[in-house]
C-alpha positions as semicolon CSV with decimal commas, in nm:
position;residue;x (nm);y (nm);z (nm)
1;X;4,263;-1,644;-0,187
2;X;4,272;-1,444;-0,507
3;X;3,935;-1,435;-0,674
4;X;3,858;-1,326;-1,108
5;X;3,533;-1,131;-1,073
6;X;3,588;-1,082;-1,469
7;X;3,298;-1,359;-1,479
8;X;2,929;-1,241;-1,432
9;X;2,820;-1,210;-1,097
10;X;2,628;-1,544;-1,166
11;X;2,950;-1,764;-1,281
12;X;3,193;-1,975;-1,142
13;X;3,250;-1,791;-0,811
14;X;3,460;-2,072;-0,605
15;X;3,344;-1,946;-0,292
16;X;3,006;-2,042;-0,365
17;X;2,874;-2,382;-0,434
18;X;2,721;-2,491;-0,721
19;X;2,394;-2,637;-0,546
20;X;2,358;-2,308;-0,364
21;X;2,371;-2,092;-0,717
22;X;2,085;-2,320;-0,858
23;X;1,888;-2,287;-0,580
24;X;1,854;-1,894;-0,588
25;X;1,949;-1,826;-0,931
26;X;1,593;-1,839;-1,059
27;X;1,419;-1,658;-0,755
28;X;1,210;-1,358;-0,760
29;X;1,358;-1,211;-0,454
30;X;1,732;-1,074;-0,472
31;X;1,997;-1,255;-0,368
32;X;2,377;-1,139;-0,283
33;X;2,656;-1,283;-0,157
34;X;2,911;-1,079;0,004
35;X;3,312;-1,214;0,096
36;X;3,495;-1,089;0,364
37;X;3,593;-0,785;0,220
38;X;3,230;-0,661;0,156
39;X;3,232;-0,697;-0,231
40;X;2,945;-0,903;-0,430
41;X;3,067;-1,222;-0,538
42;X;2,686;-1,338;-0,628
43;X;2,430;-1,155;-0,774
44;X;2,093;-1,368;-0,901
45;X;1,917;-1,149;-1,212
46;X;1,647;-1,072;-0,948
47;X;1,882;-0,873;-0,748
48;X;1,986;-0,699;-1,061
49;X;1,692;-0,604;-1,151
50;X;1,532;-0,496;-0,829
51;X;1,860;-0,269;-0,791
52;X;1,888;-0,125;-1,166
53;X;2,231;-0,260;-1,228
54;X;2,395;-0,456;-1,480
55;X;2,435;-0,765;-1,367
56;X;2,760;-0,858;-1,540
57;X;2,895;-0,607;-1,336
58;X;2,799;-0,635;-0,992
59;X;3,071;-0,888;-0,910
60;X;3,419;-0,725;-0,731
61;X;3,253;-0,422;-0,640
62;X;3,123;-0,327;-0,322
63;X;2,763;-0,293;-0,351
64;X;2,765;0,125;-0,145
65;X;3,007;0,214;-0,485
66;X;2,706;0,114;-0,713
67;X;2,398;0,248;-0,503
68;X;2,245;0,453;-0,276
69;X;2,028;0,367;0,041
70;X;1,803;0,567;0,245
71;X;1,646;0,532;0,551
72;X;1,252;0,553;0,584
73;X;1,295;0,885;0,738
74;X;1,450;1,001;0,441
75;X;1,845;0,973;0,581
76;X;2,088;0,883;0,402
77;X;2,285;0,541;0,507
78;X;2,640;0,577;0,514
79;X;2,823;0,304;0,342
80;X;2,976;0,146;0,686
81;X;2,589;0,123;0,817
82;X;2,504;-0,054;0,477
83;X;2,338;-0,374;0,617
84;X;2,588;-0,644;0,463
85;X;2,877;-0,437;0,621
86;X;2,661;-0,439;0,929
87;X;2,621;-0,810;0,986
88;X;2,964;-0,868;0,861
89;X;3,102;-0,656;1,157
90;X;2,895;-0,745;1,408
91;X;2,774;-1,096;1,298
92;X;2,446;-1,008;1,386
93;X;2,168;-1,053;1,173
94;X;1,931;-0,827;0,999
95;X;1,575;-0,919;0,936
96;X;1,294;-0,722;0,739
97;X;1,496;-0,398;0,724
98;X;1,310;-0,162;0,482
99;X;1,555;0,082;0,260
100;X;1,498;0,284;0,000
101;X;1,698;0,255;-0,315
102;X;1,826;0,487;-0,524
103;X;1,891;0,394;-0,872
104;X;2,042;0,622;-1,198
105;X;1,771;0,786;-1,356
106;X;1,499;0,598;-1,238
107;X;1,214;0,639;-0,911
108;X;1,315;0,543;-0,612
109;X;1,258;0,167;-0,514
110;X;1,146;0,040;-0,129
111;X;1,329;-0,309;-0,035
112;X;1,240;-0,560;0,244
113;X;1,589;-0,681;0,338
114;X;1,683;-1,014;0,544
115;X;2,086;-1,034;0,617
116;X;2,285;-1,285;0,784
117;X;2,661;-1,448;0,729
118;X;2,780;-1,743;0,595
119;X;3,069;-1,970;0,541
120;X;3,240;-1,929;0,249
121;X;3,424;-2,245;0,065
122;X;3,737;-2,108;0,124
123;X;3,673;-2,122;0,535
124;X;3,653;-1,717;0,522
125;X;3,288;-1,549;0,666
126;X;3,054;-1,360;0,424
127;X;2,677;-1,247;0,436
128;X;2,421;-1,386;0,214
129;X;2,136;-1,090;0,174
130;X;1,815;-1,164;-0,014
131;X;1,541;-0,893;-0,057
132;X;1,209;-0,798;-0,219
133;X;1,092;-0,517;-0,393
134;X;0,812;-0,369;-0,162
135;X;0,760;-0,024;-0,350
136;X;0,446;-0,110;-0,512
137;X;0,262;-0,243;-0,201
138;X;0,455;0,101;-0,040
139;X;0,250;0,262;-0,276
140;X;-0,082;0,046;-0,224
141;X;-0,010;0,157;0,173
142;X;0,028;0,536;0,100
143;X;-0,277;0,544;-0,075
144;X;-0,471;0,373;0,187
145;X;-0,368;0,626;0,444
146;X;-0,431;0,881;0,218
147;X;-0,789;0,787;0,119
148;X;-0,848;0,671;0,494
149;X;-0,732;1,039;0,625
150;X;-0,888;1,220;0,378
151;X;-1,246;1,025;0,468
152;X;-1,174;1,106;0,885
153;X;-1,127;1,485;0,736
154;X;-1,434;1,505;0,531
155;X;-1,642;1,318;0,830
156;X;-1,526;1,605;1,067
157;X;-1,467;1,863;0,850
158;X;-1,741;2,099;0,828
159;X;-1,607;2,388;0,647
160;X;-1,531;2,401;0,312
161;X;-1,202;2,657;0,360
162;X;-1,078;2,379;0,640
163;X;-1,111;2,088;0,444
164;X;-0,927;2,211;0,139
165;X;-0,661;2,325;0,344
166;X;-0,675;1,992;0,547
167;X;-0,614;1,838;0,223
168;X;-0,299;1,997;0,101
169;X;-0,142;1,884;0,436
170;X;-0,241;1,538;0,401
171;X;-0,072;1,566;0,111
172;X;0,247;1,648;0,210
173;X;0,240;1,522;0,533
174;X;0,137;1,160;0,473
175;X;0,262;1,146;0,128
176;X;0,577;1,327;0,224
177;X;0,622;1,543;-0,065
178;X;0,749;1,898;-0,028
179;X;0,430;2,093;-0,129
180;X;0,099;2,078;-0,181
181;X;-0,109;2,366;-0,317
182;X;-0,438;2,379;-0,494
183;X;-0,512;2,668;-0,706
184;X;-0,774;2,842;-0,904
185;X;-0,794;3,046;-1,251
186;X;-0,900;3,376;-1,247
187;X;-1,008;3,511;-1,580
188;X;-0,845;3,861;-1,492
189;X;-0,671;4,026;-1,781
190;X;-0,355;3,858;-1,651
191;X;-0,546;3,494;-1,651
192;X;-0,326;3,441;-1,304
193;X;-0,363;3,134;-1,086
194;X;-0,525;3,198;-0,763
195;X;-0,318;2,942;-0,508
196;X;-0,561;3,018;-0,225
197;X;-0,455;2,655;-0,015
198;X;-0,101;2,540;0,031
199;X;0,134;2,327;0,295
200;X;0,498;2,226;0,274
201;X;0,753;2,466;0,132
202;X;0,423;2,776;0,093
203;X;0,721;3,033;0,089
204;X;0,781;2,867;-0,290
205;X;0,450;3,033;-0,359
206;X;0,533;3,407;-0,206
207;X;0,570;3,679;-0,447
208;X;0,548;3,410;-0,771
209;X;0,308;3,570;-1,012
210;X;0,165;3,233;-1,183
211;X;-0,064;3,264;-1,497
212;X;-0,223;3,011;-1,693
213;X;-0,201;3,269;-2,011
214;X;-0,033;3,141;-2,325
215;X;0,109;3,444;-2,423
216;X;0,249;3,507;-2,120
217;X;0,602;3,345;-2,016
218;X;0,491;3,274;-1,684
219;X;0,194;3,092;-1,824
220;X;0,442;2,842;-2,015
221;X;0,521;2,662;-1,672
222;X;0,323;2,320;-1,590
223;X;0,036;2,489;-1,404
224;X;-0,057;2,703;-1,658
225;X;-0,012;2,422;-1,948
226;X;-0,212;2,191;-1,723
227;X;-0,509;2,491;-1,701
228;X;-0,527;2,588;-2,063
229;X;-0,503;2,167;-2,195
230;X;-0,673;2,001;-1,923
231;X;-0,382;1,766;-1,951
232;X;-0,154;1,611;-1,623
233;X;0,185;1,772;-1,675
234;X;0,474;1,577;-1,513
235;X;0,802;1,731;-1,457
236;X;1,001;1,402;-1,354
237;X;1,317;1,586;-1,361
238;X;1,315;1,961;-1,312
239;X;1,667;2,047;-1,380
240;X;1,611;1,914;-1,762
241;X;1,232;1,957;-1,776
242;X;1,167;2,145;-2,121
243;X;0,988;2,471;-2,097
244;X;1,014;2,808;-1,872
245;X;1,329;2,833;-1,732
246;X;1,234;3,070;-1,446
247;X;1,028;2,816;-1,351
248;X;1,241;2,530;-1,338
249;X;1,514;2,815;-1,180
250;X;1,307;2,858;-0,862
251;X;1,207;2,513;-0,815
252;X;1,536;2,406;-0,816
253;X;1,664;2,714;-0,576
254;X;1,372;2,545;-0,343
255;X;1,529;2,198;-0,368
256;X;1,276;2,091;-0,580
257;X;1,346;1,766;-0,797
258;X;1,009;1,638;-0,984
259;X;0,658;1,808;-1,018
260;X;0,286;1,703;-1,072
261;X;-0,002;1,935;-1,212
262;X;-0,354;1,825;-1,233
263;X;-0,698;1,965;-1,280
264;X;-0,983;1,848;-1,074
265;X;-1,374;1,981;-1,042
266;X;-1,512;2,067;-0,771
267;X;-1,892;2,091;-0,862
268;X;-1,892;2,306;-1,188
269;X;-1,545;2,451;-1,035
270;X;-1,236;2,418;-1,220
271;X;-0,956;2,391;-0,943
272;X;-0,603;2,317;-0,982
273;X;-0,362;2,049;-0,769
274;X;0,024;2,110;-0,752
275;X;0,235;1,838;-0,647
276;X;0,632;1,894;-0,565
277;X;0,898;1,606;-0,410
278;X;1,240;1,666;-0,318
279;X;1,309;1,380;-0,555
280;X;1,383;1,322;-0,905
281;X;1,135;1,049;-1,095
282;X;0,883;1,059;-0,777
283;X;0,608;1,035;-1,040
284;X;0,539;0,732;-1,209
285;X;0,258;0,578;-1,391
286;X;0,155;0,452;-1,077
287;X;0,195;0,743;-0,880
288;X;-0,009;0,956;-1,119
289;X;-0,262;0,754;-1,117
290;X;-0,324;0,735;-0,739
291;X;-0,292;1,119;-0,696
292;X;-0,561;1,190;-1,007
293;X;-0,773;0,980;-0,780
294;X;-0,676;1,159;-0,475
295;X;-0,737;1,496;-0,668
296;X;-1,062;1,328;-0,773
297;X;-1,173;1,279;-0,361
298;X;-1,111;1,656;-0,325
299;X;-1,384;1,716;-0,538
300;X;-1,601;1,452;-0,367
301;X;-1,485;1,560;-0,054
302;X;-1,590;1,911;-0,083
303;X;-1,921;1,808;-0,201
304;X;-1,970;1,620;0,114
305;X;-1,922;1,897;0,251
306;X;-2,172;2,106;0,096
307;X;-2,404;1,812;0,115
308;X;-2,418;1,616;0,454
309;X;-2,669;1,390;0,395
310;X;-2,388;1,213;0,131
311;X;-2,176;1,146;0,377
312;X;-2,311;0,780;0,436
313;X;-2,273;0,728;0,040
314;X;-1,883;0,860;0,087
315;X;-1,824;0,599;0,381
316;X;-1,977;0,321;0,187
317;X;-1,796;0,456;-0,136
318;X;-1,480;0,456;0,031
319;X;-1,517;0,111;0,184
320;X;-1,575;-0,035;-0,116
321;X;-1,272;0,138;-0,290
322;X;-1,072;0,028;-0,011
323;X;-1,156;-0,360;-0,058
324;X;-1,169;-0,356;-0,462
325;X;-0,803;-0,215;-0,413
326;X;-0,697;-0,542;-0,222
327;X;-0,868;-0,772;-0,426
328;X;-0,761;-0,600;-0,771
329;X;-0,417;-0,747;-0,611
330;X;-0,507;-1,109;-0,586
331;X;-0,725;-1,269;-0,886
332;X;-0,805;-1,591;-0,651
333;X;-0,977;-1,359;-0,412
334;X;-1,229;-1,106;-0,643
335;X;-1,517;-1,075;-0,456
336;X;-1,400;-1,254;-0,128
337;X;-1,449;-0,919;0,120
338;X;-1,801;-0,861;-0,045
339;X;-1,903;-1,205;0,028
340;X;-1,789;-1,232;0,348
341;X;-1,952;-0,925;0,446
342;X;-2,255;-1,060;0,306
343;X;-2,245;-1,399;0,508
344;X;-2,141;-1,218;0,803
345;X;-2,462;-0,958;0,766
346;X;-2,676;-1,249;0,709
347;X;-2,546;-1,434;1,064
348;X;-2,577;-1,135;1,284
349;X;-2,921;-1,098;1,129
350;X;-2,996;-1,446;1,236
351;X;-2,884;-1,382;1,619
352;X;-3,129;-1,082;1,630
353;X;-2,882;-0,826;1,634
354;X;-3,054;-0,465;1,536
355;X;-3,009;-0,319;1,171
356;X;-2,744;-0,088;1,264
357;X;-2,524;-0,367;1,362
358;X;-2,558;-0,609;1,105
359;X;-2,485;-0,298;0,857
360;X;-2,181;-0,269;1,051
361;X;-2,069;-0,609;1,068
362;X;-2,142;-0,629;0,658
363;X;-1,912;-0,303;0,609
364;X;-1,636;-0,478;0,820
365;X;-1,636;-0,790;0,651
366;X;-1,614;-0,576;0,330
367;X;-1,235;-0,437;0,406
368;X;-1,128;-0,700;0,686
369;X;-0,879;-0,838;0,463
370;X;-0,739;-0,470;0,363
371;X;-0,404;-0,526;0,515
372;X;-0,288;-0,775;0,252
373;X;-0,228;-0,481;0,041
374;X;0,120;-0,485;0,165
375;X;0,171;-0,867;0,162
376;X;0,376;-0,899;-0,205
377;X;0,139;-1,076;-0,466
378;X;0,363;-1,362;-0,494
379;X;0,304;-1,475;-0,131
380;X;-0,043;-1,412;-0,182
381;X;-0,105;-1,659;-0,473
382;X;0,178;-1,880;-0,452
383;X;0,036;-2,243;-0,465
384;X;0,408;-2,424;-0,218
385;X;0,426;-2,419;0,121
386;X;0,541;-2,049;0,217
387;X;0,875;-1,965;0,433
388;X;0,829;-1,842;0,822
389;X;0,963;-1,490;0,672
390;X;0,630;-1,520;0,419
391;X;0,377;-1,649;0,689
392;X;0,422;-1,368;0,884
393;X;0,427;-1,105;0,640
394;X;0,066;-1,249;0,580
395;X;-0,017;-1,297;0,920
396;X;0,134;-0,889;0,964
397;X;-0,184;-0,818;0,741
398;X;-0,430;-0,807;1,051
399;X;-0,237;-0,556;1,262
400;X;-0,169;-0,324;0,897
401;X;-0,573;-0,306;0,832
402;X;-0,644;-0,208;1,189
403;X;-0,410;0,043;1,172
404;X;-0,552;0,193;0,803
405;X;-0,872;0,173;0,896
406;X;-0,840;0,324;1,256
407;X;-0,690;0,647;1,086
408;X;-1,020;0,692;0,928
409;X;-1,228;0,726;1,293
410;X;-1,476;0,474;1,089
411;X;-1,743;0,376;1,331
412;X;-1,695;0,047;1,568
413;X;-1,620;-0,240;1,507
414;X;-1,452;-0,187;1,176
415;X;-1,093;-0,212;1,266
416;X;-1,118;-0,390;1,535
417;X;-1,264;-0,737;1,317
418;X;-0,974;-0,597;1,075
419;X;-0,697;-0,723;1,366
420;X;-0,956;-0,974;1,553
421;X;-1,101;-1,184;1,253
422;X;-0,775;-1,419;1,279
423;X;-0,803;-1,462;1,621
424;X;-0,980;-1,852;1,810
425;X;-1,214;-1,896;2,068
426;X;-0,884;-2,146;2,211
427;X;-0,644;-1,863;2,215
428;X;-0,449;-1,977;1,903
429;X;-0,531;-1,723;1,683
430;X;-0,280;-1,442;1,598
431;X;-0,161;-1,158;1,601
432;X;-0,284;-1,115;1,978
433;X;-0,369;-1,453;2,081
434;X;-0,762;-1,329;2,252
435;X;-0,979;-1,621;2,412
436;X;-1,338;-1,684;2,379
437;X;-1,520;-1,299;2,448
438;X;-1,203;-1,098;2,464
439;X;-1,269;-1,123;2,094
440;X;-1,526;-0,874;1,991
441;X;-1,883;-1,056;1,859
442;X;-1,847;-0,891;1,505
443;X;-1,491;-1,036;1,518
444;X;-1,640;-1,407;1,592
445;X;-1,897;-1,343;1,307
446;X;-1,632;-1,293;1,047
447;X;-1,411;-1,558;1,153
448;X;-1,659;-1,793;1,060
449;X;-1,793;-1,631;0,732
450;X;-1,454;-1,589;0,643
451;X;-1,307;-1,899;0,666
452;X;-1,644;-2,080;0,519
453;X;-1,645;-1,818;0,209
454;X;-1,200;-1,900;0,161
455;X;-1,286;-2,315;0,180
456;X;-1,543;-2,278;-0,031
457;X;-1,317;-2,128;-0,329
458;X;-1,049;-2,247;-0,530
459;X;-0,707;-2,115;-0,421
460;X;-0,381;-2,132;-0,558
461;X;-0,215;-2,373;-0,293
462;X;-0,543;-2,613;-0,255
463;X;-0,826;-2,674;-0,490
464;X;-1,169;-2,584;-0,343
465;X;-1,317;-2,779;-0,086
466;X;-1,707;-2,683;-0,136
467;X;-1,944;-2,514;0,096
468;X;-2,054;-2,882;0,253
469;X;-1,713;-2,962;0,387
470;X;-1,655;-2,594;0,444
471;X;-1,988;-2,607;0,671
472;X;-1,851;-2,956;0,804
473;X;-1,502;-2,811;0,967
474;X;-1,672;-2,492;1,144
475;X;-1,922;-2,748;1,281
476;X;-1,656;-2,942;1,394
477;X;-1,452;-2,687;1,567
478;X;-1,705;-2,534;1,673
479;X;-1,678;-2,429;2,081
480;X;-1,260;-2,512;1,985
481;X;-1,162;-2,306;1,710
482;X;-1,501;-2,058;1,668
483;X;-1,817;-1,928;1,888
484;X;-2,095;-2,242;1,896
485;X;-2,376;-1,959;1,919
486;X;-2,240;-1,817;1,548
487;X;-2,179;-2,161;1,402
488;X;-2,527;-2,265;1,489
489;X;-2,668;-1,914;1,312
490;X;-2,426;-1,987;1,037
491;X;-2,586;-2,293;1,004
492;X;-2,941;-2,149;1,034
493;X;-2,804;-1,928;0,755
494;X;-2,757;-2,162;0,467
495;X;-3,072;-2,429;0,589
496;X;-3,288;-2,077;0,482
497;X;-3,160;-2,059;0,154
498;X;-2,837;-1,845;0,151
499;X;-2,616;-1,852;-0,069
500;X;-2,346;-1,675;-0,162
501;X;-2,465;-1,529;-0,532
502;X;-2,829;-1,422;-0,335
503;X;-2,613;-1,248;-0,032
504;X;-2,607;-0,894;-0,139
505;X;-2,419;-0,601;0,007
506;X;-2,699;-0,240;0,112
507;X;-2,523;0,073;0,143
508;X;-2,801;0,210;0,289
509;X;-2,961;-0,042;0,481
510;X;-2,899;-0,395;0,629
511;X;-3,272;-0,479;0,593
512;X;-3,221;-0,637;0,266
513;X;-2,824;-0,830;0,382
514;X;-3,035;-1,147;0,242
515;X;-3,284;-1,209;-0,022
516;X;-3,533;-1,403;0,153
């Protein structure tokens, strides 16, 4: 059968029925239909848009001659291991396969890919692929594991010289860029930058003579523009980045394709961070932002150094970061962790646990929900019934905050009521399934002040159900569902006057978890 693909990828196609384009057509994931020979003969705008095409041309073409995928090591995917042509050769599916995408000058995108055939209208086999754009909660992830490793360095780190260094590699090693190197003016008669900390491609670095100088060439690169404005200076692509062309000469040479400078203090210490990718466009608005606050927790970091006694302030700091960066996410849910934490603080108090652990249980409830910075914020605060794909991307959100938050060497039982909280006395909790005391006792405290604070509050799929019938399901499941002995204290909690706006969080104490 001879198709037109002169249409838009969203017309007439024949092998596709009608019903089946109005379903998908206004979706927010991508959608793509592939016939038998591999070549789009749907395309929704979503899928458009996520991929940085045209739609009107998508249709006839095989979707390897318009982009380019990568693996998430960084490999390349060769057109016959594109996913569509996968399943179409092995009628296998594909589900949650993450790729990156490459698309004309523009950053690279992430994609979440599900991939499976189909039976055309003509009686001939295609694949149907639908997708999401996961870059930003990509990007929510990295800088997760970045803050997380750069706390666990700062906790064991000790010397100053170490932790600067250990910096730059966390850099490049759990950002993945190419190099990381902080730097420092001298006020020689040269004005040269001192790079005394580096990792990545260092040999960049050898034998460069780098001022900061405006009369001197050198100086007319980004670091030294950067030093004398105080400005960020982005070059998102190097081979057409304005400026010194020695500069953008050896950066290329080193295979070099986008560049970040930035200032950042350390005390009354001017001190300069250099940022290069292999890529082209690695630094967008979003980007930049995260690594000025990265560059910002060098400064803080070194002063933790230099001051050990602020180390509990940097914890608590960092805890709190970690949860107003999930709930800046999801609007429904501002001030859910902190609550939580509270309620949870305020029950363990009530079972006469000591101060250290009720401080401990408060700080977990604070970033047990931390995961769900990878869950896309249309699952989150979508008010229909969610697809089995979209439960358990949420219900992935346990296992993901364990494993931030277990990076960081924070002290017990942080992570472990990150992956627990979700789990039931009766076993049918997820992700692990624990009974009764195989779940931890800070675990069983959240459970219940989480799912009492949730009820309590309006959500987008149910209206809010109020703290008496909120109080009135724990009760009734409790010994089923959660641990009798923290229902009862829960229950203690609020006859004694708790409430949620008089629940406050210490970051120095757990004496004062509860007005009283």
């Amino acid at each position: 059968m001879s198709t037109n693909y002169s249409e838009a990828a969203g017309g007439d196609i024949p092998e596709i029925g009608t019903s089946y384009r109005e379903i998908v057509k206004s979706l927010t994931q991508g959608v793509l239909v592939f016939n038998s020979l591999s070549e789009v003969i749907y395309a929704n705008q979503s899928a458009a848009e996520i991929l940085g095409l045209e739609h009107e041309k998508m249709a006839g073409n095989k979707i390897s001659d318009l982009i380019s995928l990568i693996n998430e090591d960084g490999s390349p995917v060769d057109p016959e291991d594109f996913p569509n042509v996968v399943t179409l050769r092995t009628g296998m599916p594909i589900n949650m396969k993450t790729l990156g995408v490459y698309r004309p000058g523009a950053n690279r995108r992430w994609i979440m890919l599900h991939d499976k055939t189909l039976t055309l209208n003509d009686g001939s086999i295609g694949v149907s692929s639908s997708f999401i754009d996961i870059t930003d909660y990509r990007r929510s992830n990295l800088a997760a594991n970045l803050f997380m490793e750069l706390n666990s360095s700062v906790v064991h780190t000790r010397d100053e010289a170490e932790l600067l260094q250990n910096m730059c590699d966390i850099v490049v090693k759990i950002g993945g860029y190419s190099l990381a190197a902080i730097g420092f003016p001298q006020f020689d008669p040269d004005r040269s930058i001192r790079f005394a900390y580096a990792s990545g491609a260092t040999e960049y670095l050898n034998n460069a003579m780098i001022s900061w100088s405006g009369t001197s060439p050198s100086g007319m690169g980004p670091a030294g523009i950067a030093i004398r404005t105080g400005e960020v200076q982005i070059a998102n692509d190097i081979s057409s980045h304005p400026g010194y062309e020695p500069w953008r000469e050896r950066a290329r040479s080193f295979g070099f394709g986008s560049s970040i400078s930035l200032l950042f203090s350390i005390g009354s210490e001017t001190a300069l961070l250099s940022v290069y990718a292999q890529d082209r466009f690695a630094f967008d608005e979003a980007t930049v932002k995260m690594l000025k606050e990265i560059a910002s927790e060098f400064g803080l970091g070194l002063e933790h150094v230099r001051s050990v006694e602020r180390l509990g302030r940097s914890l608590n700091g960092t805890l709190a970061a970690l949860s107003r960066l999930s709930e800046s996410r999801d609007p429904y849910t501002s001030g859910h962790e902190a609550r939580v934490g509270s309620l949870g603080g305020a029950i363990g108090k009530t079972l006469g646990l000591d101060l250290e652990s009720i401080d401990l249980i408060t700080k977990s409830g604070l970033v047990h929900d931390i995961g769900k910075i990878v869950v896309p914020i249309e699952i989150l605060s979508r008010p229909g019934k969610l697809s089995p794909l979209e439960f358990e991307l949420i219900k992935n959100h346990t296992s993901v905050g364990a494993d931030i938050l277990s990076q960081a060497s924070l002290p017990w039982p942080i992570s472990e009521v990150a992956v627990q909280h979700h789990e039931r006395i009766d076993g049918s909790g997820y992700p692990n399934g624990l009974k009764g005391e195989e779940i931890t006792l800070p675990a069983r405290i959240i459970a219940v002040a989480d799912v009492v604070e949730a009820m309590s509050e309006h959500r987008p799929y149910r209206p809010a159900r109020g703290l008496d019938q909120s109080l009135e399901y724990v009760r009734n499941e409790s010994g089923k569902l959660f641990d009798t002995q923290v229902v009862d204290a829960c229950m203690a909690v609020f006859d004694s006057g708790f409430n949620f706006e008089s629940g406050i969080w210490s970051s120095s104490t757990a004496e004062n978890v509860v007005n009283t």
